[in-house]
N, C-alpha and C positions, 0 to 999 in steps of 0.2 A: 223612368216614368214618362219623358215624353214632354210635351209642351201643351199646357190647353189651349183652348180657341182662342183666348182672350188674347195668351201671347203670341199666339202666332198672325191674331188681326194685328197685332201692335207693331210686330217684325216686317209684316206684308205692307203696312199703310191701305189694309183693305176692312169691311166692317165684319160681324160676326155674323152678321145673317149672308153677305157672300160667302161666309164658308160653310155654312148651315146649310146654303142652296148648293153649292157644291157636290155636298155630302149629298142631300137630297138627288139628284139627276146620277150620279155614279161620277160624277168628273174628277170628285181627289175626297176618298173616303180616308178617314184619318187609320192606321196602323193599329190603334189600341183604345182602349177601355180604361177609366178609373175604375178602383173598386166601388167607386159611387155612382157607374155608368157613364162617366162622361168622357168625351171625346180627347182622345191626346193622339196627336202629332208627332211622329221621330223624322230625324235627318230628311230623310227618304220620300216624303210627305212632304217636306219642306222643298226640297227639289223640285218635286213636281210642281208644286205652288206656284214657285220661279218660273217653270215652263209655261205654264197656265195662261200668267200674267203678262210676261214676255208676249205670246202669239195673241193676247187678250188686245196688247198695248198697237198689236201690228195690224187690228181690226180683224181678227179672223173668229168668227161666231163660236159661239161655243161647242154645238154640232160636232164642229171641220176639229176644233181643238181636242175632245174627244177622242176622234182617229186619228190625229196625229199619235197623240199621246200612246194610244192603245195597241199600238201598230205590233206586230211582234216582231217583226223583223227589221223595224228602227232601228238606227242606233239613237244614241240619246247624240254622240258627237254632229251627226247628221242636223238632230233639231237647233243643236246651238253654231255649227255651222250656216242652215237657212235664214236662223235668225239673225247672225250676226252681218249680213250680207244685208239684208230688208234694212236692221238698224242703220248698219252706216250708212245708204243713202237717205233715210230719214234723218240724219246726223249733219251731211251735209248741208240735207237743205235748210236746216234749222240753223246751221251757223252761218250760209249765205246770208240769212235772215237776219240772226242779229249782228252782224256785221251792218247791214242795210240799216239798222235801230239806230247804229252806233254812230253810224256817220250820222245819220237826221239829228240825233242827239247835238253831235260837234258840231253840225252846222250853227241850229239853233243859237246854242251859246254864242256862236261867234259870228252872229248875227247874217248869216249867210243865207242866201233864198235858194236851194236845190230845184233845180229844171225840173221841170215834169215828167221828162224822161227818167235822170237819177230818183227821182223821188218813188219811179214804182219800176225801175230796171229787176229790183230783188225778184218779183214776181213772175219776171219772163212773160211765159204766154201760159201762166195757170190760174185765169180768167174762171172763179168758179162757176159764174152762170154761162159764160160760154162753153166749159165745158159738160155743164149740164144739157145744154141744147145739144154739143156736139153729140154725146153720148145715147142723147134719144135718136138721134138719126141713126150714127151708129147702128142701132140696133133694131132699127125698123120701124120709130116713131116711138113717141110718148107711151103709148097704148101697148105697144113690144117689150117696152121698158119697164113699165109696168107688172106686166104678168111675167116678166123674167124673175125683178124683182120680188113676186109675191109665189114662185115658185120655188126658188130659192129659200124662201120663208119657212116654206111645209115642208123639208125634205126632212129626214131622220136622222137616224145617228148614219143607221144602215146605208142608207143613202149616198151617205158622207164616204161612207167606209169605200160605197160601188166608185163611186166620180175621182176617190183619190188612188185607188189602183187600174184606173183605168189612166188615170195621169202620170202615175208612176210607172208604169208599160209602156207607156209611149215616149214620156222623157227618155228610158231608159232607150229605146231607140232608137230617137234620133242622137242621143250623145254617141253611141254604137256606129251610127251612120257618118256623124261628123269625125270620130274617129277615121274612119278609112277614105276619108278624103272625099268624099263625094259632093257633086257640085250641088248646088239646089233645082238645078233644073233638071236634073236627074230622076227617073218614072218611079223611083222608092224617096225620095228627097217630093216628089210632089203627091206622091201615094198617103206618105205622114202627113201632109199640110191637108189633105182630104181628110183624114181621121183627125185632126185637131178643129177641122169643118164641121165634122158631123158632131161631134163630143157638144160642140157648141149650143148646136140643133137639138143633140138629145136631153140636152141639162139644163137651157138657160130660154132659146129662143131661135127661132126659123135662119138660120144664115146662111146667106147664100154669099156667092163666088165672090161677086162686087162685095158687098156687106164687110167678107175676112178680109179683103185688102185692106178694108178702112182700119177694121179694126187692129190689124198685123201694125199698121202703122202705129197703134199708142204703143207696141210695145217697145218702140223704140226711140219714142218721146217722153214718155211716160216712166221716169223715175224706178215706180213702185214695179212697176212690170218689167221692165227693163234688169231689174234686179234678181225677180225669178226666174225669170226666163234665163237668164244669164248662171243665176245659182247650179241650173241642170247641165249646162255648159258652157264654157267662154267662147263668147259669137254665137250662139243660139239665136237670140234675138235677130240681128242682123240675118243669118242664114235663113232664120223660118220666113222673117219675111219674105226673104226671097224667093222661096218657095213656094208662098202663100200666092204670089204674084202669077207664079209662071202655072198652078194649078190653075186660077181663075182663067188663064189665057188659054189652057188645057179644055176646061168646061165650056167655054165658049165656041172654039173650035168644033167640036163633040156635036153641041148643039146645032148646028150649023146643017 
């Protein structure tokens, strides 16, 4: 017979109107009917739920969650390999973290004044309002950021479906390219870093040559990107930046 809503809000830790809304949008239609009409859940259902939740927990909109999920040539190992990758540097840095609790804590007790430095080292340089500023330059000013961000907003499912096979052709790629050893300053190694240029420009905001260096560079400061980029292949990040550098050095020249 399946599980109703109630228990599977109960199993999830999530409420009955997110599964209601769920149901609503196509994102995880339950498998079956009661003879009373009502909604039951198998296995199957429940899986997906998990995957749902997982890419939900990893901040990926519901849209983009959608296509992943729908994808038909997924594998499902694929989704809990990306995700398991995202998690653990989200794992890390959460136990850098309370490791940093832990000691404030032992200090405390034992009456110990921690430097100003030890007292916010856990943070490194992840400055949230600095890197809200960094990120509006990044990206062309506040005003850039903005309509990125609010274009981002309106796309579709469809949409989602276009941006993420367009990112899955070109991951597929460059891992292809990194395979056969090629350097990044190489005119197919900086041809890709051109198309991860313009992908930027078609989906998000105007970037230009200077602009992807900056940005190339979060992806190898930045944790969370660091980790997908790396997911498509080990040293990706490292190589595209490279890439990305000797492209802009490409466009300049050009220009000239």
């Amino acid at each position: 017979m399946g599980y109703s809503v109630g228990q599977v809000a109960g199993f999830a830790g999530v409420t009955v109107r997110t599964l209601h809304h769920y149901d609503a949008i196509g994102l995880l239609s339950p498998g079956g009917r009661s003879a009373a009409g009502h909604r039951r859940y198998d296995d199957a259902d429940l899986d997906r739920l998990q995957q749902i939740l997982f890419y939900r927990e990893l901040g990926f909109p519901l849209e983009e969650v959608a296509v992943l999920l729908d994808d038909p040539h997924a594998d499902p190992r694929e989704h809990l390999r990306r995700q398991h990758t995202l998690l653990t540097a989200r794992i890390d840095g959460l136990r850098r973290m309370a490791a940093a609790v832990e000691h404030a804590m032992e200090a405390k007790k034992m009456g110990i004044n921690l430097t100003p430095e030890e007292k916010f080292e856990v943070f490194g340089d992840k400055d949230p309002e600095r890197y809200a500023e960094e990120s509006a330059r990044r990206w062309g000013g506040t005003d850039s950021h903005t309509r990125a961000q609010a274009r981002a907003a309106a796309y579709t499912k469809e949409d989602w479906q276009r941006m993420k096979d367009e990112v899955d052709a070109w991951g597929a790629a460059y891992a292809d390219l990194m395979d056969r050893g090629l350097d990044p300053e190489t005119a197919e190694a900086m041809d890709l870093a051109e198309a991860h240029r313009r992908h930027l420009t078609t989906w998000f905001f105007d970037c230009h040559p200077a602009t992807h260096v900056r940005i190339a560079e979060t992806y190898l400061a930045d944790e969370n990107f660091h980790a997908f980029y790396a997911s498509i292949h080990e040293g990706l990040p490292e190589h595209l930046a490279a890439a990305v550098r000797a492209n802009a050095r490409r466009a300049e020249t050009r220009s000239r």
